[in-house]
N, C-alpha and C positions, 0 to 999 in steps of 0.2 A: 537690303531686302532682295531677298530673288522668288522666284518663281515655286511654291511649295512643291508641286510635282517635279520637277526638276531637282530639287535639293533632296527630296528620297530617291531618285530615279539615280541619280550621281553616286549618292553615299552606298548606293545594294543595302538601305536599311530597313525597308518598305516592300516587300511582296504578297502579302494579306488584298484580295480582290474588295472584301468588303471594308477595309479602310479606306484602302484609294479610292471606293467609290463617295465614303465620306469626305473626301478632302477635295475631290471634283465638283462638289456644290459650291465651294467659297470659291474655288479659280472660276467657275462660270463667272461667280460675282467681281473679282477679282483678280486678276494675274500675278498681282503681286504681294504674297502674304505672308508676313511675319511665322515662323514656323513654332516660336514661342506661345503662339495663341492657341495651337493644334495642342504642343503636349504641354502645357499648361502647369504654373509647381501655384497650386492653392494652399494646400491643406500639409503640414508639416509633422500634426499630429492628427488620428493615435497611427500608432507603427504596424506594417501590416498590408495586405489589398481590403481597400478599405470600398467596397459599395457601395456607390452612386445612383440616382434616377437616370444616370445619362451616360455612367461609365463606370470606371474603378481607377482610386488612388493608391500608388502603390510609395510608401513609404518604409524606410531603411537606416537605420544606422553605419556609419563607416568612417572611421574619423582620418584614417592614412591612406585611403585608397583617393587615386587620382583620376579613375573615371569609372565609370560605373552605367550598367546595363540592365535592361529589361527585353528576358528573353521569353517569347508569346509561343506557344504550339497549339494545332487544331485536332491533335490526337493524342490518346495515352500513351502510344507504342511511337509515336516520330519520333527518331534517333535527330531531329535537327530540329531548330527552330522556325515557325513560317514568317515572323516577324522579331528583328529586332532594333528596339529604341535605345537608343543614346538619352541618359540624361545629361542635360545642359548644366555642366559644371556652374555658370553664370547664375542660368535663372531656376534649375532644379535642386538647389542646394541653401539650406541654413543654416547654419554651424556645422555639424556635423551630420546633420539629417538631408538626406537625399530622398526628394519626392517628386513623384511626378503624375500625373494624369492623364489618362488614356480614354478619351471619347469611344464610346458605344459598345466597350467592354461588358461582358454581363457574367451574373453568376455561373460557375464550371470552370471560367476561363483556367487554363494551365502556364504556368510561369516558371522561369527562375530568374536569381540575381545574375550577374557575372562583375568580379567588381577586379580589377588591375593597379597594381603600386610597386611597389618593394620587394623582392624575395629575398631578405638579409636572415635567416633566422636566426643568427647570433643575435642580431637586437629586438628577436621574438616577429618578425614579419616574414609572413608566408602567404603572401597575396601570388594569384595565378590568374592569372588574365584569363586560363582558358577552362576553368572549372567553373562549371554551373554549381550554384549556390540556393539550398532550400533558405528561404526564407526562415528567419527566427522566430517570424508572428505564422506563419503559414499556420491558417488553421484544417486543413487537411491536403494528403498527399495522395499523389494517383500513380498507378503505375508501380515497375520495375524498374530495377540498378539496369541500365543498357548497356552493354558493350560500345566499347570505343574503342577505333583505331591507336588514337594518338595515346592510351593509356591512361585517359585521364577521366576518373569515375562520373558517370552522368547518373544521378539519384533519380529516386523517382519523383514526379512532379510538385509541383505546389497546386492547390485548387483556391478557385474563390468564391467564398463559401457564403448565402445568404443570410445571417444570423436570426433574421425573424422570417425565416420560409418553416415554421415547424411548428403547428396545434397542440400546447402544451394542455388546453382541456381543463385549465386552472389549477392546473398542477404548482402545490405548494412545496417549501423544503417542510419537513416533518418536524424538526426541533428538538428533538428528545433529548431530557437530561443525561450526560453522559454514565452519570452514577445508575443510570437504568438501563445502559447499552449489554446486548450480548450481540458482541462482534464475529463475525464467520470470513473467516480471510481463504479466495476462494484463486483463481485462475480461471479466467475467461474461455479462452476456449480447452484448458483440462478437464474442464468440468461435464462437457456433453461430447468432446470430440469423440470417444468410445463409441463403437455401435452398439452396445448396451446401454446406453444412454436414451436410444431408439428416440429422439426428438428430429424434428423434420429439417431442422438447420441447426445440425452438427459443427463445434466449434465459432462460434457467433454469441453476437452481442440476442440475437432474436434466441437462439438455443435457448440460454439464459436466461429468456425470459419463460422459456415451458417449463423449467425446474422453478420456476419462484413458487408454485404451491410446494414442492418439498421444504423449502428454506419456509415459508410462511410453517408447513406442518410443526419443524423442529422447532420454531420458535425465535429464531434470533431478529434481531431486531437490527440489525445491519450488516450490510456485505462491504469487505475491505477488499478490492479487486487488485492485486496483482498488475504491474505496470502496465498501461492502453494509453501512453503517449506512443506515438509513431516512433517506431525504432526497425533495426536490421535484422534480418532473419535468418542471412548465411551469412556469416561475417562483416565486420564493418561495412567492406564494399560491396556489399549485395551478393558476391560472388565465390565464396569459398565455404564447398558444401561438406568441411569437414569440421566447420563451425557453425555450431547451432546454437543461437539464441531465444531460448522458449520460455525465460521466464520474463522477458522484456525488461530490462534492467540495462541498456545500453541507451538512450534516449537519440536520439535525431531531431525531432520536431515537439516542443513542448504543449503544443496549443492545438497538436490534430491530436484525434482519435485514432487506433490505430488499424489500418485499412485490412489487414489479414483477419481481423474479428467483422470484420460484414459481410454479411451473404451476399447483396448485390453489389457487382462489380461497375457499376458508371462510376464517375469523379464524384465524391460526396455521401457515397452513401453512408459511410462509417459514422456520420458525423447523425446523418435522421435515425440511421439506425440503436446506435448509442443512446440519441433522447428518448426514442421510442422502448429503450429498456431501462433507461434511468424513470421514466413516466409508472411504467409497467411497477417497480421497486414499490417507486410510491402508492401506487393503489394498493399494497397487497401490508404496506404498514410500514416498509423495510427500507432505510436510508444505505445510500450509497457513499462511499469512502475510497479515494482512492489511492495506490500506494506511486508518490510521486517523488522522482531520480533527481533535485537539482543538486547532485554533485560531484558529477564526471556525463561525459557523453560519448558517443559509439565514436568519435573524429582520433580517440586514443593518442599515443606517444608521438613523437615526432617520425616514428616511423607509418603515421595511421595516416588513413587518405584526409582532404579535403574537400566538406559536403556541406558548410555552411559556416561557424562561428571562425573557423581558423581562416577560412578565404576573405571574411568581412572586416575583423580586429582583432586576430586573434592574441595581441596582448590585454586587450579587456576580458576576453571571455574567459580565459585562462592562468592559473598560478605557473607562473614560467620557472624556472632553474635556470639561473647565465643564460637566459636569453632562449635560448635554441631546443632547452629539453623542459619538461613536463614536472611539475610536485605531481605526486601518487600517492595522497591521501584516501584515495577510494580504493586503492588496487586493482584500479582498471583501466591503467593508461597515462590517464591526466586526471584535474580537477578545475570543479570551476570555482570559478573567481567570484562568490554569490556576494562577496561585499563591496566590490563594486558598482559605485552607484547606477550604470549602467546594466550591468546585471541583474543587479538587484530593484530593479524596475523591471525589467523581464520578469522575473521568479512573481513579484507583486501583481504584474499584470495580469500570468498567467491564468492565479491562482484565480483572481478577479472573474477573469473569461471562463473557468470552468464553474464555479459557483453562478456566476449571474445566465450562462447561457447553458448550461446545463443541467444547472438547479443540483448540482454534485452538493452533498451532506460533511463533507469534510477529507482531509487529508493525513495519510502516514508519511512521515518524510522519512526515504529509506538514506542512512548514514547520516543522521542530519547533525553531528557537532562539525561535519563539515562546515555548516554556515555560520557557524562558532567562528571562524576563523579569518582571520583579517588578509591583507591581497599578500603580504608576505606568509602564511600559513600561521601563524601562530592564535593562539585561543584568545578569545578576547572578553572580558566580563559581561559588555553590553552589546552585542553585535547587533550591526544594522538593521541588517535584513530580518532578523528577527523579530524586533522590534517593531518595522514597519508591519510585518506581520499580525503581530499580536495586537498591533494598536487600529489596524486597519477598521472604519466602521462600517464597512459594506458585510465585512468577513467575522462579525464580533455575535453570528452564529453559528460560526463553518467550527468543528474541530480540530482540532492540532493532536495527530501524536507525532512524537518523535522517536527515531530510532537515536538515540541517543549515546553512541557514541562513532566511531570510523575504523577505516582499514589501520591509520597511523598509529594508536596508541590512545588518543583522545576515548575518556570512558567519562557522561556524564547524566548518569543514570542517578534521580534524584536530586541534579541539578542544573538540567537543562530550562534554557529560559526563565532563570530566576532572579528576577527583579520585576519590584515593581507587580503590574498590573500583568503582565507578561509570564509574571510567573502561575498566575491560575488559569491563565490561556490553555498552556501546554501540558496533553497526557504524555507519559513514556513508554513503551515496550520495557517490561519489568524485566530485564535479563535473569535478577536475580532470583523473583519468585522463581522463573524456568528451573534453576540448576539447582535451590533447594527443594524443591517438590521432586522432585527427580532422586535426590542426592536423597531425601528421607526415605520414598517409598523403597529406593535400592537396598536400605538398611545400611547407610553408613551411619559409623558412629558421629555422637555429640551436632545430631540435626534437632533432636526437638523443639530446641530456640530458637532455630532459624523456622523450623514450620508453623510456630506461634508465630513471628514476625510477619509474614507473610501472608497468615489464615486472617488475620487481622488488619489488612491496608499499609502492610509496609511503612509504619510510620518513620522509622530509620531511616527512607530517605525523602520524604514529604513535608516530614510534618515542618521541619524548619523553615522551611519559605512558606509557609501559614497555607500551604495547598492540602487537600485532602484527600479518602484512600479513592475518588474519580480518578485522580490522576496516574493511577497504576495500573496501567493496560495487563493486565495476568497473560500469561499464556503458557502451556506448555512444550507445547511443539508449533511451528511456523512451517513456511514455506522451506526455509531454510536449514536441513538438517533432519535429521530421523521424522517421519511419520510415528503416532502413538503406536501403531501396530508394534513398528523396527523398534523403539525404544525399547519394545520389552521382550525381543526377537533376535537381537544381535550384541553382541558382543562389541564388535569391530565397524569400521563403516566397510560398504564393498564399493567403491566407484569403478571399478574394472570400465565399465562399459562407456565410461567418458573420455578413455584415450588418456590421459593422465598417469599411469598407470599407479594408478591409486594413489597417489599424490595429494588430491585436490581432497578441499571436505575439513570438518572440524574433526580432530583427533579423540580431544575430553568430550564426550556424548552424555556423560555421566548413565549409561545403557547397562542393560543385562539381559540375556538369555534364557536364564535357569534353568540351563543343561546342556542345550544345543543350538548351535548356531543356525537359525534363519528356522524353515519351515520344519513342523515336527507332527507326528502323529500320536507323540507319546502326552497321554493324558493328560496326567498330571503337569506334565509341563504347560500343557493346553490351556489348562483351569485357573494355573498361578495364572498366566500372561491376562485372561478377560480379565482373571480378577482384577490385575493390577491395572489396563486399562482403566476399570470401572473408579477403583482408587483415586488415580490422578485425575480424570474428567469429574468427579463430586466434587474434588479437592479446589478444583480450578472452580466450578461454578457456586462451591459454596462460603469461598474467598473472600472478604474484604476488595473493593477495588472492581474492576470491569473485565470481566472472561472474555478471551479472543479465544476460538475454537478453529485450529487448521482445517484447510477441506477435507472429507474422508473420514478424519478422527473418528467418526462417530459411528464407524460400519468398519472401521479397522483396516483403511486402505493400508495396502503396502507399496515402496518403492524394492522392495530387494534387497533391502541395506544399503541403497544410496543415498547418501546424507546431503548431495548437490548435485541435486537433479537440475539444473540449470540448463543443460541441453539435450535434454532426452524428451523428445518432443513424440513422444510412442506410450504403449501400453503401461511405462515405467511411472509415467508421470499421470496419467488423465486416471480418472473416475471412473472405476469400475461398480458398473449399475449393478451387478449383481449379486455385490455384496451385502445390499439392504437384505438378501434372503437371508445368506451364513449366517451375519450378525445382525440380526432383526433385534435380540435379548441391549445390545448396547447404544442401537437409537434411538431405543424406548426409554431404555435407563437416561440418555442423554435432555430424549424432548419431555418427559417426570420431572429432570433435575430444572432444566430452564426455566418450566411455568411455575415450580417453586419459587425458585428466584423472582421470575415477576411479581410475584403475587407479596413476596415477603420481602420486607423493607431489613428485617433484621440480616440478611445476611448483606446488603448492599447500599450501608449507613452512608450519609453525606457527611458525617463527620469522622473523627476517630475515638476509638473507645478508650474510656479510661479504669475500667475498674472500678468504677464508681456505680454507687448505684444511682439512676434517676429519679427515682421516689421515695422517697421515706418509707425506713423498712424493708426496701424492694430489695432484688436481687442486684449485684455490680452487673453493668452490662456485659460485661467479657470478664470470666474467672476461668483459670485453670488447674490442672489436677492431673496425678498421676492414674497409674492404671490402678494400684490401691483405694482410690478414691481420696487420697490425701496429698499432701504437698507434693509439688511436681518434683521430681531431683533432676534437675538443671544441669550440674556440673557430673551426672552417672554417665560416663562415656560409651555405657554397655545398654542404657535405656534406648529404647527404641520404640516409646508409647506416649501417648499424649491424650488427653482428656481436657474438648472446652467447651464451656456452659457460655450460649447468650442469651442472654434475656430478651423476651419481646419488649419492643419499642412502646411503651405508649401511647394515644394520640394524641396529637397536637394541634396546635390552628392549621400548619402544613401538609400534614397527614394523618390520616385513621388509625395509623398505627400498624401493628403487627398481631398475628393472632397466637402465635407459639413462643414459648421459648424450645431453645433447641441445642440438646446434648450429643458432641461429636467426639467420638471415639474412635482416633487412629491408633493402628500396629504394625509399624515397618522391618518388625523381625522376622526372624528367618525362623522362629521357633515357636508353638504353640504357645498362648499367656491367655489367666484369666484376667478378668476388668472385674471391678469392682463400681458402684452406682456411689458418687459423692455423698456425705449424706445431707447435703441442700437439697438434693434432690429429692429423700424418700418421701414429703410433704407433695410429691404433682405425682397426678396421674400420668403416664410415658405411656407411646406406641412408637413399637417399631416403623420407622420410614425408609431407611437405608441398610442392608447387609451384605456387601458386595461378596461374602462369602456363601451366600447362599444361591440355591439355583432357581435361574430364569422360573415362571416372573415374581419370584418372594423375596428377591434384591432390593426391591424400590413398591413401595405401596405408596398409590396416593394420598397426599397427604396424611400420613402417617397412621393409616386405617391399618396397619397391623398387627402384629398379637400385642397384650401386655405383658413385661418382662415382670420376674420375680425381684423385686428392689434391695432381695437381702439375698441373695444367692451370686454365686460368681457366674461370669459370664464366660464361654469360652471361646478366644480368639484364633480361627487360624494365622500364619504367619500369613504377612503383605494382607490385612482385610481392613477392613473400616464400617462401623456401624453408626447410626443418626437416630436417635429418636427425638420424638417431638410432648411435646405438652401442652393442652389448652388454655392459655392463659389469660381467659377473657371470663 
């Protein structure tokens, strides 16, 4: 026993005025005080700064490291620490968890770890004694990367974050069936950073919430946000301004929010601010989805700094190579190690923490057959983490999609998470609807079969693990890769402006021009391009399965022909407001098509169709037809037209039913063709609903209050057009 002020006063481990003034009450009472009693190891679990009535528990995993620190600062900008604690190897440690306690701590406080062992990295250990380390559970961070002397990255802080300091106002999650989802996958601050955007807080979580009446207007019924775990913004180490990180896809901190999306700058605000627009979602009808990284981090190759997992264990956190170098199934450095049990208690927790404290609607996991994969990389049937995922019962309302396959090779589109109970868990990002919808409106030959496949719920690759067409996330275009505008604008991709020198970016875009590369004044060039927009947007929403619609789509943003925009954090990437004017004729076409789809069960069946009919006598639910009106020809390499009849739904105990059946006529050629009316049909009265070859606004009538067609006459197709009519079938 010695003397508690003395024992900090010796060590220099102690210069905080208002600790010493706590630790001066018990020497009043005492001289002589056990120093175990001051920083106290209680609590082991959950992992994290855990708040107290009386302080905060700070708890850690580290299974090779042989001492281990808690470092304390009284501001965002102190390049030093005002106090630092040792934990007690003896009495702050339980297997592997290191915890400790810290009297009169309160929410704000700023921290890091600093943990010292081994620097062998042949056998995968890269501990440094003198790198500050974010915390794994940090639920928010403060602050800037600081310069250091000794070269050694100082990240920005850890915060310690009140979990119930925030008036959710009985804010519920919304629940929606996902077969009723229309998804809008946006970027946080792309989306208002623009000064045309003219909202009072420009790039933020608050921005975001001035534009929810446009998203409420167009109809969709969920937002998929683009990565807002805490990630780097000039390069891994905070500091290399020839790397831009804009679409946040390098992760750091899984459990913060990320601090560049909040207007107010104190410690925490990302985190009020964040619920205060997840709250904002929900009033307006609109669930929030977020798109979440566990499958590499910003900590990169063995050449990448150390900011957190690789200074604490980094052969847990990470698939190693002989020790010292990195698996690069993400193609971004490194990967993590998500089936380790260790980690994969992270990833679970994570997810836990953003659903319960955030009241978050569900998740995209970007690359996610990474988790497919066991600690040596290979695929594995039933993967843990997945598993725990899908079985979890806290989380058995949240959604799952996944991107469904990796950088490596791994493609498990249609068969991701399938087993079991697990396998109706999980949606997928339909790669292939993209490249057949694409590939038919282009007029490649021998697509018709694949745009039936697809117009229908993809049962190809669903239906055999007993899952249905919910589970096919549709989309056309993403974050990733041509805007609908460039799809039908460029030829080529352009990344010029990314330093790559055009390197980077997917090649096969499956894109076209029709005539001229990028911006054109000529007409007709003009006319195909909306049309064809308008084509692929009906196509996607009046699909089998769940439309995800990228940001902009719908007013014809453009990038230039940049297909990976990933760092162009300027005019190239964000939301040009004034496009609602140019293209007014295709948000109206877009928010028409939406509230159809709401309103109508037929296009967005819980089951798959079979050709059958449901009633005696009734029409098969899904038939198809050539443009003659007769037998489709399937195997005509030079066909480039399709014709398909659904039938309204019936009611049932589950639902009222549908009030149309509804005749869709695509032509993905290049060459005028007449259509021809089946003749199942000549018995219903038809109105036109859809004519994407016609001009604004005699495209799209509501609900099908358009003219009636002649039913024995032909009809005449321009090339690339598509027409809908509808019939009353009640």
């Amino acid at each position: 026993m010695v003397p508690l002020k003395t024992h900090f006063a010796e060590s220099g481990i102690w210069k905080s005025k208002e600790l010493l003034n706590w630790i001066i009450t018990p020497l009043e009472q005492s001289h002589m005080v056990d120093p175990s009693s001051v920083m106290r190891f209680t609590h082991p679990l959950p992992f994290g700064a855990i708040l107290h009535d009386n302080g905060v528990q700070f708890v850690v995993v580290s299974r090779l490291a042989r001492s281990m620190k808690l470092l304390l600062y009284d501001k965002v900008n102190d390049p030093e620490p005002s106090d630092i604690i040792n934990f007690n190897r003896k009495d702050s440690r339980w297997g592997h968890i290191w915890s400790l306690f810290v009297h009169g701590l309160k929410a704000k406080q700023l921290y890091h770890f600093q943990a010292d062992g081994a620097f062998e990295p042949e056998r995968g250990l890269r501990f440094d004694g003198r790198a500050r380390l974010i915390d794994p559970y940090a639920k928010a961070l403060a602050g800037d990367f600081l310069p250091s002397a000794d070269g050694v990255v100082r990240p920005p802080k850890c915060v310690v974050i009140d979990d119930d300091d925030f008036d959710w106002r009985g804010d519920k999650h919304l629940r929606y069936d996902l077969s009723k989802s229309v998804i809008y996958e946006l970027h946080v601050k792309g989306f208002t950073a623009s000064p045309t955007s003219e909202v009072q807080h420009p790039g933020t979580y608050l921005g975001l919430i001035e534009k929810i009446p446009y998203l409420a207007d167009l109809g969709v019924t969920a937002v998929e946000l683009m990565p807002i775990h805490e990630f780097p913004t000039n390069g891994a180490d905070g500091f290399d301004p020839q790397i831009k990180n804009y679409w946040g896809y390098d992760s750091m901190a899984f459990f913060s929010p990320h601090r560049g999306y909040a207007w107010g700058k104190e410690p925490g605000a990302q985190v009020r601010e964040f619920k205060e627009m997840v709250r904002a979602f929900h009033q307006a009808g609109i669930e929030v989805i977020l798109d979440v990284v566990f499958n590499h981090t910003c900590e990169g190759n063995e050449n990448g700094p150390t900011l957190s997992f690789k200074g604490l264990d980094n052969q847990i956190y990470y698939m190693l190579e002989r020790g010292q170098y990195y698996k690069n199934f993400s193609g971004c450095g490194n990967t993590i190690n998500g089936n380790h049990p260790i980690v994969r208690e992270l990833i679970f927790n994570c997810l836990r923490h953003w659903v319960h404290n955030y009241h978050v609607d569900g998740f995209r996991f970007d690359l996610a057959s990474i988790l497919s994969r066991d600690q040596l990389g290979n695929l594995q049937a039933n993967p843990p983490v997945i598993e725990t995922i899908s079985e979890d019962p806290l989380l058995a309302d949240t959604k799952f999609i996944a991107e469904a396959w990796d950088a490596a090779g791994a493609y498990q589109v249609g068969s991701f998470g399938s087993y079991g109970f697990g396998s109706q868990r999980w949606a997928e990002w339909n790669g292939k609807f993209r490249d057949d919808v694409r590939r038919f409106w282009r007029g490649d030959q021998c697509m018709t079969g694949a745009l039936a496949t697809r117009l229908s719920g993809s049962s190809d690759l669903y239906s055999h693990s007993g899952r249905g067409p919910q589970c096919s996330i549709n989309f056309v275009t993403a974050h990733d890769g041509f805007t609908m505008n460039d799809l039908v604008s460029y030829n080529y991709k352009h990344n010029e402006e990314n330093g790559e020198q055009n390197r980077d970016g997917e090649n096969n875009n499956c894109s076209c021009n029709y005539g001229v590369e990028g911006f054109t004044t000529n007409l007709d060039i003009s006319a195909v391009r909306n049309r064809q927009v308008k084509n692929m947007l009906a196509t996607l929403l009046l699909s089998q399965g769940v439309p995800m619609i990228s940001q902009g789509d719908e007013v014809r943003r453009t990038q230039r022909g940049n297909n990976n925009a990933y760092c162009q954090d300027n005019s190239i990437s964000w939301f040009d407001w004034r496009l609602l004017g140019k293209y007014y004729d295709v948000r109206r076409f877009v928010r028409e098509l939406v509230k159809f789809r709401k309103r109508e069960i037929t296009v967005r069946q819980p089951i798959f169709l079979t050709g059958q009919p449901r009633l005696p006598g009734g029409l098969p639910d899904i038939s198809w037809y050539g443009a003659q009106g007769g037998i489709v020809p399937w195997n005509a390499s030079l066909d480039r037209s399709l014709v398909c009849l659904l039938a309204a739904i019936p009611p049932t105990d589950e639902y009222e039913g549908s009030k149309y059946h509804i005749l869709m006529m695509f032509h993905g050629g290049w060459e005028a063709r007449d259509f021809y009316f089946p003749a199942v049909c000549q018995n219903f009265t038809w109105q036109l609903f859809i004519d994407t070859a016609a001009d604004p606004p005699n495209e799209i009538y509501t609900d099908g209050t358009g003219p009636k067609p002649n039913l024995k006459a032909p009809l005449r197709f321009l090339p690339h057009s598509l027409r809908v009519y509808l019939a009353d079938a009640r």
